[in-house]
TORMI-160227 format. One record per residue (C-alpha): residue number from 1; x, y, z. Coordinates in Angstrom, 3 decimals, padded with zeros to 6 digits. Layout:
N
NUM;X;Y;Z .
...
//
This chain:
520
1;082.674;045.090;164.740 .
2;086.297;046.110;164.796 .
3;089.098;044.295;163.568 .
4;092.110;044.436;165.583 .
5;095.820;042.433;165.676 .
6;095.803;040.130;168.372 .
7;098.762;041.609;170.599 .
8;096.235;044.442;171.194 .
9;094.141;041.912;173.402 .
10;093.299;043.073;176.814 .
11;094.860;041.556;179.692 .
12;092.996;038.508;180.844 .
13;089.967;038.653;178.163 .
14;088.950;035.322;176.395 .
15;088.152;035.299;172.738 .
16;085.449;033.582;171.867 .
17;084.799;031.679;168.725 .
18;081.806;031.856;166.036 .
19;079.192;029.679;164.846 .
20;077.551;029.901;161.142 .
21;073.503;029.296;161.903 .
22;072.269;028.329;158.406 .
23;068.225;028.099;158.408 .
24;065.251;027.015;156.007 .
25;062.157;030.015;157.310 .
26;059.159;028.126;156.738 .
27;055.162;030.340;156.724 .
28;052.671;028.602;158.962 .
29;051.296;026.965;156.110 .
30;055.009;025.011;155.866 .
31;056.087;026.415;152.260 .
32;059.556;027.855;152.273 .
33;060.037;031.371;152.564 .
34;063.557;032.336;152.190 .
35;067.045;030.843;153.326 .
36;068.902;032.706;155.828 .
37;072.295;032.347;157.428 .
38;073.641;034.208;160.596 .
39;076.768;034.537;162.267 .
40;077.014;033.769;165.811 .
41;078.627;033.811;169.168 .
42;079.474;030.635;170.403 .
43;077.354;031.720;173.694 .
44;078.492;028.736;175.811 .
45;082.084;029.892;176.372 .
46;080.509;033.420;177.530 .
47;081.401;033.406;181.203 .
48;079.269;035.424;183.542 .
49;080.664;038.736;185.306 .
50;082.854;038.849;181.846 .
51;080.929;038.298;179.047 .
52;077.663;039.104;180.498 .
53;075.716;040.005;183.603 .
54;071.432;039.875;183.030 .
55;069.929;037.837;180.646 .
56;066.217;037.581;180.813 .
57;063.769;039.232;178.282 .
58;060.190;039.150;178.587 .
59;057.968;037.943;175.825 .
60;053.776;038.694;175.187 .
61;051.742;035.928;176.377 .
62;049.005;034.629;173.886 .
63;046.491;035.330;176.537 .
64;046.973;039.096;175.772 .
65;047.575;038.143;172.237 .
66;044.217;036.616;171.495 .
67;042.310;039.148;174.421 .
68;043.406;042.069;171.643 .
69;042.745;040.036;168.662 .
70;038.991;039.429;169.717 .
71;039.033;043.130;170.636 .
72;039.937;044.343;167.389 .
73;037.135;041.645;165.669 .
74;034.517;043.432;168.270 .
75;035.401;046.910;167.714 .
76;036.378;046.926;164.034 .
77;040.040;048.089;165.130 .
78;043.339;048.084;162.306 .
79;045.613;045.516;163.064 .
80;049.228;045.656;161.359 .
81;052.580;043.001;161.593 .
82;055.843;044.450;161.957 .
83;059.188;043.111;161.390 .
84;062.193;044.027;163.396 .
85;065.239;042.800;160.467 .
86;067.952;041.710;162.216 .
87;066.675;042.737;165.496 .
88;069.638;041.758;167.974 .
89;072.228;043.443;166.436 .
90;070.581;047.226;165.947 .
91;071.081;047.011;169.692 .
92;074.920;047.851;171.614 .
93;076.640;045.698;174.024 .
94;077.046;046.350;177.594 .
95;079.941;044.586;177.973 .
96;082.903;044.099;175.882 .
97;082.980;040.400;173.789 .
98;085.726;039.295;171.414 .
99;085.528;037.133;168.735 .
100;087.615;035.224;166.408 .
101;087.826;035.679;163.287 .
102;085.501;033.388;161.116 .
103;086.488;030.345;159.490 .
104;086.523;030.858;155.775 .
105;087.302;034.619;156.535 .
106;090.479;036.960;156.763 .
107;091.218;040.563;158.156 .
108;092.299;042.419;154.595 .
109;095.420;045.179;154.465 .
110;092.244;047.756;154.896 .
111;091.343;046.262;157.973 .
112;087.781;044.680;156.787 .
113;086.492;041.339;157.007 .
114;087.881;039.325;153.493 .
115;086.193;035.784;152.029 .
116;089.468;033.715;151.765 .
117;089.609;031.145;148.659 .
118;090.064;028.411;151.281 .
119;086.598;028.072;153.244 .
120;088.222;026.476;156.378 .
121;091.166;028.980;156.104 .
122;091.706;030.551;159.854 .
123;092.996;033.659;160.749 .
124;094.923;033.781;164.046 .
125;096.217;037.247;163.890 .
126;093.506;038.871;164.265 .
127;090.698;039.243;166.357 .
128;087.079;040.897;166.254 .
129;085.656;043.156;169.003 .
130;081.712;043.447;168.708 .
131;080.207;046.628;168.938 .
132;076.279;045.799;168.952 .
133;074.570;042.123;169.846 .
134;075.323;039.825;167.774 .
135;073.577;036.475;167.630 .
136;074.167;034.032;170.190 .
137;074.864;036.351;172.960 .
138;073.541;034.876;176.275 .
139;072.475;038.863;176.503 .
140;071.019;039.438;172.942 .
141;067.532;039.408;173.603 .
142;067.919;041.236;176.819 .
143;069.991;044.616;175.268 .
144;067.150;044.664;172.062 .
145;064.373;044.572;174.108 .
146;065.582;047.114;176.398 .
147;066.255;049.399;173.682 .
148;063.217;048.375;171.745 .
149;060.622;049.724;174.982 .
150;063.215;052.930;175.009 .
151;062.087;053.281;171.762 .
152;058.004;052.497;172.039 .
153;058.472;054.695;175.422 .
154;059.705;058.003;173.197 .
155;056.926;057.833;171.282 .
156;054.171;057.784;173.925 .
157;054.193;054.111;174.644 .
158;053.299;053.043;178.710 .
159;054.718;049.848;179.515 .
160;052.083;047.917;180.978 .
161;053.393;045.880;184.992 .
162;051.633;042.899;184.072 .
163;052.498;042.350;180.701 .
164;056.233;044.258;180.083 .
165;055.971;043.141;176.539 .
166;052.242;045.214;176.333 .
167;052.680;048.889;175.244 .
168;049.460;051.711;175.846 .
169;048.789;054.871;174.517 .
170;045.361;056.810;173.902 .
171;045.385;055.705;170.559 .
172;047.304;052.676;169.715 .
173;048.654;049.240;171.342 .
174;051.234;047.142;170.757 .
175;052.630;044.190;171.543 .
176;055.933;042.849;171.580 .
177;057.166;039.175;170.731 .
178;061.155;039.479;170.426 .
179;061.213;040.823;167.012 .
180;057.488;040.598;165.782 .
181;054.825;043.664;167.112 .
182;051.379;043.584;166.173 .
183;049.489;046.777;166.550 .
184;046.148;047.888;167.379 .
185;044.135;051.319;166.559 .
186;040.722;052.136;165.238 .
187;043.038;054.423;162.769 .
188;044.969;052.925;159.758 .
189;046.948;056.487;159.777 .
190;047.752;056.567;163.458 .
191;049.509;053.115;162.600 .
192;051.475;054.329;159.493 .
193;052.598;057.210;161.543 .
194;054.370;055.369;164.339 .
195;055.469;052.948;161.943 .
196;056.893;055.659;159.991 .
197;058.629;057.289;163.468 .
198;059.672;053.966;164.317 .
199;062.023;052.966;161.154 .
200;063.836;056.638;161.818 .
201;065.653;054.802;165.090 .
202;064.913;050.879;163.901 .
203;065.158;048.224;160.573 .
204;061.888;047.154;160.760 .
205;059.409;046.075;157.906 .
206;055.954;046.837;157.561 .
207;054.470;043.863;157.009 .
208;050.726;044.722;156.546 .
209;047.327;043.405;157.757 .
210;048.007;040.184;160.356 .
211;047.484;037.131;158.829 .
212;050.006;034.590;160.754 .
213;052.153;035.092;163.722 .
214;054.854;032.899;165.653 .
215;053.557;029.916;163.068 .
216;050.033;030.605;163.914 .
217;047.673;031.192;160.673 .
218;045.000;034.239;161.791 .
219;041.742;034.245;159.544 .
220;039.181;037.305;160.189 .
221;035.935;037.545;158.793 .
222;034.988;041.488;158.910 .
223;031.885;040.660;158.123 .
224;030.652;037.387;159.746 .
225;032.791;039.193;162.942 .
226;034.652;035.983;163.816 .
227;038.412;034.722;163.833 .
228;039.931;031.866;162.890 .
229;043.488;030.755;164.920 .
230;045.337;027.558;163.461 .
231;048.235;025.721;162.767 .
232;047.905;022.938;159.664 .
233;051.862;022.823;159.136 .
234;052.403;021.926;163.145 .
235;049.391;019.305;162.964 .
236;051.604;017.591;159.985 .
237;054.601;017.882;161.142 .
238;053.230;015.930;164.253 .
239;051.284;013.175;162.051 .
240;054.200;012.657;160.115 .
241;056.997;012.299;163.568 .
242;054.993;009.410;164.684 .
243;054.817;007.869;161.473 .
244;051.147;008.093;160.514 .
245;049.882;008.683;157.046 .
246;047.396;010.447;155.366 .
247;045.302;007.440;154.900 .
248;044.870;006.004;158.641 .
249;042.127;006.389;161.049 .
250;041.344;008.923;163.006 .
251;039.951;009.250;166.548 .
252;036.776;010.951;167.631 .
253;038.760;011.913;170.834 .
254;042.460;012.415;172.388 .
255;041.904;010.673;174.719 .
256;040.161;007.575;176.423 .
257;041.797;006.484;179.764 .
258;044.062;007.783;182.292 .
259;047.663;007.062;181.908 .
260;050.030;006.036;184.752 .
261;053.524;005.003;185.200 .
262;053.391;001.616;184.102 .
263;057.518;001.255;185.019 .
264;057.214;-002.822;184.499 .
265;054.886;-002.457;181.338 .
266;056.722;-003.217;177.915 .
267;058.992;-000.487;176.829 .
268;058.486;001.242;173.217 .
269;058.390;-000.260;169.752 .
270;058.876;002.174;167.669 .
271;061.499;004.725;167.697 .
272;060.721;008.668;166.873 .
273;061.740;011.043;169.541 .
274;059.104;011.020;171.906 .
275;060.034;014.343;173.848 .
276;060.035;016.609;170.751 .
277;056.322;015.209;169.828 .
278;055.265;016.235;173.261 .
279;057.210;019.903;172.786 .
280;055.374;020.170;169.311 .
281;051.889;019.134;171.295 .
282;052.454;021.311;173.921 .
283;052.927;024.819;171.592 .
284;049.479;023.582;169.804 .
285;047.668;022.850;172.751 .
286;048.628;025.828;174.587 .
287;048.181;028.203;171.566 .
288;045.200;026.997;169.060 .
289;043.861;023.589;170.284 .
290;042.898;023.535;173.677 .
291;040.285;020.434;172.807 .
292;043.925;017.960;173.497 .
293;045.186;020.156;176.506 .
294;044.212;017.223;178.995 .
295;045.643;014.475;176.918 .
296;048.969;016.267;176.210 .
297;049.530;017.259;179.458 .
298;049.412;013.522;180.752 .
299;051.401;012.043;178.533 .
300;054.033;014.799;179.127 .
301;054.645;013.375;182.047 .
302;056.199;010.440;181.323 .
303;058.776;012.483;179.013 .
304;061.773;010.486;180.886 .
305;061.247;006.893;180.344 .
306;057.838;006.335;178.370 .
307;056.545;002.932;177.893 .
308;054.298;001.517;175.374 .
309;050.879;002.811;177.029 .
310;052.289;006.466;176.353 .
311;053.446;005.788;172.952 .
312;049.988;004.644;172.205 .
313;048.255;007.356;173.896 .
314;050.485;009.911;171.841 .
315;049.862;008.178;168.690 .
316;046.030;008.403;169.853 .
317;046.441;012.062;170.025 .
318;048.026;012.321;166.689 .
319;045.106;010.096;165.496 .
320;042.454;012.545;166.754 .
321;044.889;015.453;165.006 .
322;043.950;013.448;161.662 .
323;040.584;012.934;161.990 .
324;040.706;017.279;162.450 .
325;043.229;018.900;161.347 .
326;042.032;021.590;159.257 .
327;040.302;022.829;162.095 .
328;041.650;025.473;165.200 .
329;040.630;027.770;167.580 .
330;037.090;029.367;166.183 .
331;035.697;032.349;167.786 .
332;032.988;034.885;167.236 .
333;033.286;037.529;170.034 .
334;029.667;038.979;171.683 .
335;029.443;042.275;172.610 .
336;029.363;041.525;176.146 .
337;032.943;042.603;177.029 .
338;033.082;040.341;180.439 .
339;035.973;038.473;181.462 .
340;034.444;035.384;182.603 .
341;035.790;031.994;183.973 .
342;034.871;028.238;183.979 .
343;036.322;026.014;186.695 .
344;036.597;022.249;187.187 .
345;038.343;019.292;189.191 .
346;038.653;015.588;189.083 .
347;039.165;014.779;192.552 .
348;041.887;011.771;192.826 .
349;041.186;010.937;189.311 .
350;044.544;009.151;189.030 .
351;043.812;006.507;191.518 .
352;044.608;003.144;190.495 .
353;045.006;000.616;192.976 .
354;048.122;-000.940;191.352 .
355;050.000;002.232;191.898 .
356;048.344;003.257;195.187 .
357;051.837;003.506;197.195 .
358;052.894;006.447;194.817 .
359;051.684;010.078;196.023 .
360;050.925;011.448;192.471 .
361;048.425;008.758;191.764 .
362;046.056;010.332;194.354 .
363;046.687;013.856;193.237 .
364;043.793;015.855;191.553 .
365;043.968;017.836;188.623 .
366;042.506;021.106;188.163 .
367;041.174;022.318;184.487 .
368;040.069;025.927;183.701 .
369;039.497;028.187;180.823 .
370;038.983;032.312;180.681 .
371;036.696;033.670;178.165 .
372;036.316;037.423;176.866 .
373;033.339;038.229;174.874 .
374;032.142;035.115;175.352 .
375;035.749;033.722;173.767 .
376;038.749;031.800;175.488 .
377;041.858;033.806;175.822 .
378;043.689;031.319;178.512 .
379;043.204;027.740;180.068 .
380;045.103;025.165;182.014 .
381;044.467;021.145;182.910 .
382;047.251;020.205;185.148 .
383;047.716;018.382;188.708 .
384;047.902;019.669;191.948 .
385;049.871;020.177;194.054 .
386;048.512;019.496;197.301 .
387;046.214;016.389;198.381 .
388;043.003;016.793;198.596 .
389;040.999;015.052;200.992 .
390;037.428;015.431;199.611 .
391;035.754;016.781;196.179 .
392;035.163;019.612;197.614 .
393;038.353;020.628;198.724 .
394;039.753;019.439;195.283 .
395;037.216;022.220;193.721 .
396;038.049;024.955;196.107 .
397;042.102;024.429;194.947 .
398;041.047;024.708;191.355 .
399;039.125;027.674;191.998 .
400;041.703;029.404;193.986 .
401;044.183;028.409;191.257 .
402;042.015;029.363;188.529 .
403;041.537;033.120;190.002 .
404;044.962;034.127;189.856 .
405;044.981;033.667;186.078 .
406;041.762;035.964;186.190 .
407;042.779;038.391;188.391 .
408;045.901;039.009;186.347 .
409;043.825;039.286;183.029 .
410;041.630;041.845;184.691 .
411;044.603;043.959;185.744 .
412;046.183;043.688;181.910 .
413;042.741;044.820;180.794 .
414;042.179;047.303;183.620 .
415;045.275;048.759;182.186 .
416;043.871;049.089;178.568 .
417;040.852;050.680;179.656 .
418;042.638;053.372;181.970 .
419;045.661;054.004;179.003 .
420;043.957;053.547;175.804 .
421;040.726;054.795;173.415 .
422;038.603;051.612;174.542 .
423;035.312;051.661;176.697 .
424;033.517;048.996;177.761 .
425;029.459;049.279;177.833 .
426;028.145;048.305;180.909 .
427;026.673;045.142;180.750 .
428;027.235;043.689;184.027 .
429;026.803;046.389;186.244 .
430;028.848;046.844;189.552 .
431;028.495;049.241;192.415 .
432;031.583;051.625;190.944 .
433;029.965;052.967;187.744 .
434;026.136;053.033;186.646 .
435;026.894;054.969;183.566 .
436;026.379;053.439;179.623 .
437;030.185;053.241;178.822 .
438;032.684;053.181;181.354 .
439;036.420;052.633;181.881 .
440;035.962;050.695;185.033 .
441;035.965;046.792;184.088 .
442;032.395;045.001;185.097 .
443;032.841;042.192;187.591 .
444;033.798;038.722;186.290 .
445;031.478;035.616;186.948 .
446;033.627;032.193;188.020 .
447;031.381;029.666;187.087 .
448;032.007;026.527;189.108 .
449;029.539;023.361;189.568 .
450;030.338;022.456;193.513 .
451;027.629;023.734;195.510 .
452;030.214;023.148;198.684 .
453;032.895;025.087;197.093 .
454;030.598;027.726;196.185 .
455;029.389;028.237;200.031 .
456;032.818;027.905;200.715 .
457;034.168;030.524;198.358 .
458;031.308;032.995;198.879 .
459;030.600;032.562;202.956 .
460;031.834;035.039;205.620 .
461;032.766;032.320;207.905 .
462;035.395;030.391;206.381 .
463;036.744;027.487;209.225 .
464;034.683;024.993;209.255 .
465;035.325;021.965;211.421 .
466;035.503;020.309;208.227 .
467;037.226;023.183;206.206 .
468;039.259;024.730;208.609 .
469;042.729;022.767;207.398 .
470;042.461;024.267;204.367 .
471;045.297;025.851;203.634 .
472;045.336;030.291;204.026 .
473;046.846;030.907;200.774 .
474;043.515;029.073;199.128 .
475;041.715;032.166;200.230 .
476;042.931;034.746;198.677 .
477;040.571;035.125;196.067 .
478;037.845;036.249;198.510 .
479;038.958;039.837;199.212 .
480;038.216;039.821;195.362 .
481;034.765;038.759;195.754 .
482;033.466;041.054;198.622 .
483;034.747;043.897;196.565 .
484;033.160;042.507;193.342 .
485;035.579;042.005;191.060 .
486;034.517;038.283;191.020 .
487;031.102;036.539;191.325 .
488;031.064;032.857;192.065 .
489;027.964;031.324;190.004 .
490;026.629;027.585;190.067 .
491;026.720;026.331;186.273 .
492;025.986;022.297;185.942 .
493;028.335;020.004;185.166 .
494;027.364;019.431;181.715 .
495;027.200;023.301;180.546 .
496;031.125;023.310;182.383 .
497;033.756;024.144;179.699 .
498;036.319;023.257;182.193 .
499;035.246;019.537;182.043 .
500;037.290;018.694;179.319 .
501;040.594;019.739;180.680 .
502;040.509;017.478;183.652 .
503;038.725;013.878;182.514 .
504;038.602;011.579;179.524 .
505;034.710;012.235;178.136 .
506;033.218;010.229;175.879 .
507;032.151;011.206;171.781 .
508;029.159;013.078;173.010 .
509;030.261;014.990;175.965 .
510;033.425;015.888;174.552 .
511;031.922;016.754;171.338 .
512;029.575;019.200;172.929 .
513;031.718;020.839;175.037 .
514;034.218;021.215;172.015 .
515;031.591;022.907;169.932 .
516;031.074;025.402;173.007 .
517;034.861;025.945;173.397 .
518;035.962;026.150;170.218 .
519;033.163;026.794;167.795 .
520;032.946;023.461;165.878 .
//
């Protein structure tokens, strides 16, 4: 940044003040790592057309996240963690920004930023003009991660459609989470290499074999060929925000009943901040515990004014947390290499006839999870949209629903198969490719446990007298099937992974289906 006297403002710019960020960095495991302090733009006085024009930056999703981690268990591939140090500001502005000076600071006779004696000393003759990001920016993240896939694209990288933050080449992946990349190759020295071409244009810091990621802790076993996702220090954190100790008892499940509004039940006794619990419940459920997704996801809805009943049924949660929390996602990929899908629905399952008069209580709610090699790499349990008026239209929605998140996991891997050293063997044959390894992907079985839906899904002649108000846009997932991307198998209701995103199950069933979905 420049340090200029503040007569030599442009006309009609606006200065904007700073903001010291002062942070504890915890490890997934909660220990401290290292203090840091940043200085900051005070992005709320930015003004747009002035200060800044485009903000958004992409992030990876942990679907493709955990799709190449089970890839790299399966096919014995290098995995490395890379830094970006101070990623926002190795990148320039595209727009000018002014800032004043910091508090504390002064610009010296040679024109550099000074400590004064007098920490809330200010300097109002001078003013700063930033030449890179700096912290804070409404446009940060946007201008690094531009320049950041400049980078990855000079060096061979292809930008995946579906995934912007996924980046191919014949014999290495990455992927891209702000400032942390993970990479992939079956060569340690193909790694080191772009590394090593990497920190000629970037500060980065190589930061060896992954073992813990955005707060998640990442165990491999090389030898038992299985992987380990958790998160201990969130699970705490959590017990210890709703003011449960070590020593109380824990639940065999997260849940037990179905909540509801409840808006003349008694309000809350105790006090902790309900909202951030359900934020911290939300990032494990949607990252390494998918075994509370349905219980989470209910009592997130009552985030506004929650009563007792959803106090309790949090608590329960946390309870359950307890009674497991050493434990996490578990997974020991096959060597099928299939992208498969289980698919449920609870038709109406909110009804309650004191709340019949509100539209939500009739609502169904769809649950599904994606596997790869036999391991889950995405799932959902949330309500629908629409009404359905039968249990069989309440299983098509959730199937429709269900396939888009498919669809777009076979175009990410489609993508790694056309750009990149891996082959699938044919396991599943389809009618494109006969041979033993192939680059085409094999078609993807939906496994749903509606016999209806399944006729419904898989039969030329959709409109029925009975079906025919089903909405168009349900369909689209049967182009799909005639090609064979997707095969729509019967699966009962007890072998259904998807059953525990959408009901409360009792020890047994839920216990089971656990110990299917998550290896213990």
């Amino acid at each position: 940044m420049d340090a200029r006297p503040i007569a030599s403002l442009p006309p009609a710019a606006k200065i904007l003040s700073s903001i010291w960020s002062y942070r504890r960095k915890r490890l997934p495991n909660g220990i401290f790592s290292k203090y840091k302090s940043r200085l900051c733009v005070n992005g709320k006085e930015q003004q747009f057309s002035r200060d800044y024009w485009e903000t958004y930056a992409p992030v990876a999703t942990w679907s493709s996240i955990r799709l190449l981690l089970y890839l790299s268990i399966v096919l014995n591939l290098n995995t490395r963690q890379v830094d970006y140090t101070s990623a926002f500001p190795q990148a320039d502005l595209d727009v000018p920004i002014y800032l004043k000076v910091p508090q504390g600071w002064y610009v010296g006779a040679n024109g550099k930023l000074t400590q004064h004696n007098d920490p809330k000393y200010h300097d109002n003759a001078h003013y700063l003009r930033l030449k890179k990001n700096l912290y804070g920016c409404k446009q940060a993240a946007r201008n690094w991660f531009k320049l950041l896939a400049d980078g990855l694209c000079q060096e061979g990288f292809t930008q995946t459609k579906v995934d912007s933050c996924l980046f191919l080449r014949s014999d290495c992946i990455i992927v891209v989470y702000v400032d942390d990349c993970l990479f992939f190759s079956p060569s340690s020295t193909v790694i080191d290499h772009v590394i090593q071409s990497l920190s000629k244009t970037f500060k980065l810091k190589d930061e060896g074999d992954v073992s813990a990621f955005l707060g998640i802790q990442i165990a491999k076993d090389v030898k038992a060929k299985t992987i380990s996702l958790s998160q201990p220090s969130l699970i705490h954190q959590i017990i210890r925000d709703v003011n449960i100790t070590e020593f109380s008892k824990g639940k065999d499940t997260p849940v037990d009943s179905i909540l509801h509004p409840d808006p003349d039940g008694p309000t809350r006794i105790e006090t902790w901040n309900y909202r951030s619990v359900i934020g911290k419940l939300n990032y494990l459920a949607n990252n390494t515990r998918p075994d509370i997704s349905m219980a989470v996801h209910q009592c997130a809805r009552f985030c506004v004014d929650p009563k007792a009943i959803h106090e309790l049924a949090v608590k329960r949660i946390a309870r359950y947390l307890l009674a497991t929390k050493t434990k996490g996602l578990t997974s020991k990929p096959s060597q099928s290499f299939t992208l498969d899908m289980f698919v449920d629905a609870d038709f109406a399952g909110r009804w309650h006839k004191e709340y019949s008069q509100l539209r939500e209580n009739v609502l169904s709610r769809t649950g599904y999870v994606v596997t790869f090699c036999g391991c889950p790499v995405s799932w959902a349990s949330k309500l629908q949209s629409e009404i359905a008026l039968s249990t069989t239209e309440s299983e098509y929605i959730a199937l429709s629903s269900a396939t888009r998140e498919i669809l777009l996991l076979r175009r990410i891997l489609q993508d790694i198969l056309e750009h990149t050293f891996i082959t699938f063997p044919n396991s599943r044959k389809n009618t494109i490719s006969t041979s033993t390894f192939s680059s085409t992907l094999p078609p993807s079985a939906v496994y749903e446990d509606n016999t209806a839906c399944i006729i419904l899904a898989t039969s030329e002649s959709t409109f029925k007298p009975r079906t025919k108000h089903i909405s168009l846009k349900f369909h689209h997932f049967k182009d799909q099937i005639d090609n064979g991307n997707l095969q729509i198998l019967k699966v009962d209701s007890a072998q259904n992974w998807a059953d525990i995103f959408t009901k409360p199950l009792g020890k047994v069933e839920f216990e089971y289906l656990r110990s299917l979905l998550m290896g213990w």
